[in-house]
N, C-alpha and C positions, 0 to 999 in steps of 0.2 A: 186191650179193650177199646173196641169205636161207640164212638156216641156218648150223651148223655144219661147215667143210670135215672132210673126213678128216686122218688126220695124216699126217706122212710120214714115212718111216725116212730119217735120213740116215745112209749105210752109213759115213764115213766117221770118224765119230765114235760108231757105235754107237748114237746116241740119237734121237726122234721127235723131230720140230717139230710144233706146234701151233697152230692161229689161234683165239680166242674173240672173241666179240664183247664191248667194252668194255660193262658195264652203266648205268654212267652218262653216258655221251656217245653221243651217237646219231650212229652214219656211223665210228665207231673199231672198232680192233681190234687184239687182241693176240699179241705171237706170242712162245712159248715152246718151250723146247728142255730135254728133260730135267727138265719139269717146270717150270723156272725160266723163268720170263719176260725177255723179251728185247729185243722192240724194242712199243713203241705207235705206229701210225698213225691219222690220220686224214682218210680219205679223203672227209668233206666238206669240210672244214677242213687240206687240208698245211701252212697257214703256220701254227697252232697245233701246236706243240711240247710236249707230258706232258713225258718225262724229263728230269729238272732237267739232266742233264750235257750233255745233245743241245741243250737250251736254250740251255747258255752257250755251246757252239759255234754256233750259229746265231745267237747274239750277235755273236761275231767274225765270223762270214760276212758280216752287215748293215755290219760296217765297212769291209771289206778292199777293195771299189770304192765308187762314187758308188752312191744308191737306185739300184733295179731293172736296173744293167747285167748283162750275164752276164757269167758266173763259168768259167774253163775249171777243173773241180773233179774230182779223184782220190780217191775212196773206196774205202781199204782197209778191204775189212770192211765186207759189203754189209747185214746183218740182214733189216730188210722196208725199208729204205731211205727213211727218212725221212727225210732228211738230203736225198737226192736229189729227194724230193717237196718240198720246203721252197724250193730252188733255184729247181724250175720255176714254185713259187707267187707268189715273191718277186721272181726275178731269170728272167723268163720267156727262154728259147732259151739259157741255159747249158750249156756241151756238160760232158756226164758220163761218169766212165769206174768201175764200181765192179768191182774185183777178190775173189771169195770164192774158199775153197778149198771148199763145198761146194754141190756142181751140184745137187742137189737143194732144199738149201733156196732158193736162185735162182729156180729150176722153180716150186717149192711158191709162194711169195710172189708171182710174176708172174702166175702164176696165176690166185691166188684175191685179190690185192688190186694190182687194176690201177694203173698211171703215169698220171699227169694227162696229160691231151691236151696232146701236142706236147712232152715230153719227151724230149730225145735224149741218152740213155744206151744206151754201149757194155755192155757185161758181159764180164768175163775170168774163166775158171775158173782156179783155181791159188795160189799159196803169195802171198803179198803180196810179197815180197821175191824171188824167183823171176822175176814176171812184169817185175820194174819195168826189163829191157832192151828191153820194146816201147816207152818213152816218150824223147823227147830232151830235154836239159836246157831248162830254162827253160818247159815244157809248160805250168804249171797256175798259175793263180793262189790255188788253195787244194789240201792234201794232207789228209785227215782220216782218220786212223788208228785204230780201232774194235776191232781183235783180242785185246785183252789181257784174259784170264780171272783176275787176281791176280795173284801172281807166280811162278807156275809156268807163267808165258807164255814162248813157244817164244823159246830163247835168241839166236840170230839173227834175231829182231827186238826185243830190247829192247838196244840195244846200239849206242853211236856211229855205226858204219860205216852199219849202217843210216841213221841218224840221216841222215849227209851225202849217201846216195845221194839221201834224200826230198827235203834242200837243195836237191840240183844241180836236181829236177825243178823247183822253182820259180821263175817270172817276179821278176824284183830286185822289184817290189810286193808277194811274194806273201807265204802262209803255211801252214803247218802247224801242225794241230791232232792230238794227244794223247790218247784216252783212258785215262786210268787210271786202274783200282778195286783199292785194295786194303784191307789189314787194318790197327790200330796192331801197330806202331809206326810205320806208312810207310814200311818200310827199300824197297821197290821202288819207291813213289812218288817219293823222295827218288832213288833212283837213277837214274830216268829222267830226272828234274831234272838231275841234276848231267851225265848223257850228252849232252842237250840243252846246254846250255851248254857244252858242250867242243867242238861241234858251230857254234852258233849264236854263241859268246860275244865272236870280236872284231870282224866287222863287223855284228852284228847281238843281239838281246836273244833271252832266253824271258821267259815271264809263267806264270804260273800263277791258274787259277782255282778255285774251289770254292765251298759253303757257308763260312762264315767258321769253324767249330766243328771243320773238318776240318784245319786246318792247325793243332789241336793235338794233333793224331798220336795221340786218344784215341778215336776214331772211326771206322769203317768208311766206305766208301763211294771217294768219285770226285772225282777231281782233274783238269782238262784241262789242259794243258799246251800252250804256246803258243810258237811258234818261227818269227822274224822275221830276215832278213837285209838287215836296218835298225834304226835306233835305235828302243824302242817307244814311239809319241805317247803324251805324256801324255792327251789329250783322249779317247784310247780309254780310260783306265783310268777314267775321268770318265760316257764312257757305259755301259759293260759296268754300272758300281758303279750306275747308273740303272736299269740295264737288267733286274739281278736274274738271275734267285731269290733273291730276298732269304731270311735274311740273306747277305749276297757281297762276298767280299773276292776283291782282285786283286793278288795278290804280284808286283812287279817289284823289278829291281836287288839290292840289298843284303839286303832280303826272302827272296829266291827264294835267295840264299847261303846264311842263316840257316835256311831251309828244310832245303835239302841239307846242312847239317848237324847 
């Protein structure tokens, strides 16, 4: 693709999305809403990951089966779907199902910055928690949750119940992954922690990851959060801490307590 696309209204939220071309990477691009930037891809490069938090979930994605098997993967909260491009780069013929609630940015992004060849992704329009009676238990081996704007993120999805409907979708391998950005003190980061663990906590772990400077609650930014229905390998917390953005810490157990509180 040359040039600048147009932008699009998305009626549903009032605001444009936008695609620019990244300046210093050639084959990227970025896409913004409202001004604010959103998701980076790059479509010479999908297994090359920009945003640090997309990063460390696609850290955990490289654990959660053996190299390059596919991945049956549920993404709530589609952006320009780099997550989904990372899949087919990494773990080629992963079947993919991403639900957004806006039909337009969906439109706009398929559009103007095509899916790697052989990608098989579904698309759902509609509310993330809404749709999740098309799927039967045990469906995915990964959930990757993407909606959360701070914490004035819509209350029926930040919130237990949610929490264990996403459980039930996962294979006993599976996982769930968390974005969360907020502001200090944390108080919503922490909360989702501690949801998560009420959810995940007796036959199975959360983890939480970040930059290491986030977890003292003086900081803005993004925490993922990680939710297991099994004990969490220590030898994951061994590669993620390899794996980076450095600098990266990975709270489990007694940690992730201390967090939530």
């Amino acid at each position: 693709m040359t040039g600048r696309p147009p932008s699009r209204l998305l009626r549903g939220i009032g605001a444009h999305a936008e695609l620019d071309e990244d300046a210093y990477t050639e084959g990227a691009w970025i896409l913004s809403i409202g001004g604010a930037q959103q998701s980076h891809v790059n479509l010479t490069r999908p297994e090359e990951i920009f945003y640090e938090y997309l990063r460390r979930i696609g850290n955990v994605l490289d654990l959660a089966a053996e190299p390059g098997r596919p991945l049956r993967t549920l993404h709530l909260g589609a952006g320009a779907l780099t997550l989904a491009r990372y899949l087919q780069a990494t773990r080629p013929g992963s079947e993919q199902t991403a639900v957004e609630l806006e039909r337009e940015l969906l439109d706009y992004v398929l559009a103007y910055l095509p899916l790697p060849e052989g990608t098989i992704l579904e698309t759902v329009i509609g509310d993330a928690r809404a749709e999740l009676h098309r799927f039967e238990s045990g469906s995915f081996d990964a959930v990757v949750l993407d909606v959360f704007a701070g914490a004035d993120a819509p209350e029926h999805l930040a919130s237990a119940g949610f929490y264990a409907e996403l459980k039930d979708l996962l294979a006993p391998s599976g996982v769930l992954l968390v974005n969360v950005g907020d502001d200090p003190p944390l108080a919503f980061a922490r909360r989702q922690a501690a949801a998560m663990q009420q959810v995940f906590g007796n036959d199975g772990d959360v983890a939480a990851l970040a930059e290491t400077s986030m977890f003292t609650g003086r900081h803005p930014g993004n925490i993922v959060l990680a939710g297991v229905p099994f004990r969490w390998p220590a030898e994951w917390t061994t590669a993620l801490l390899a794996a980076g953005p450095h600098p990266a810490a990975v709270l489990t157990g007694t940690d992730v307590d201390a967090f939530v509180r």
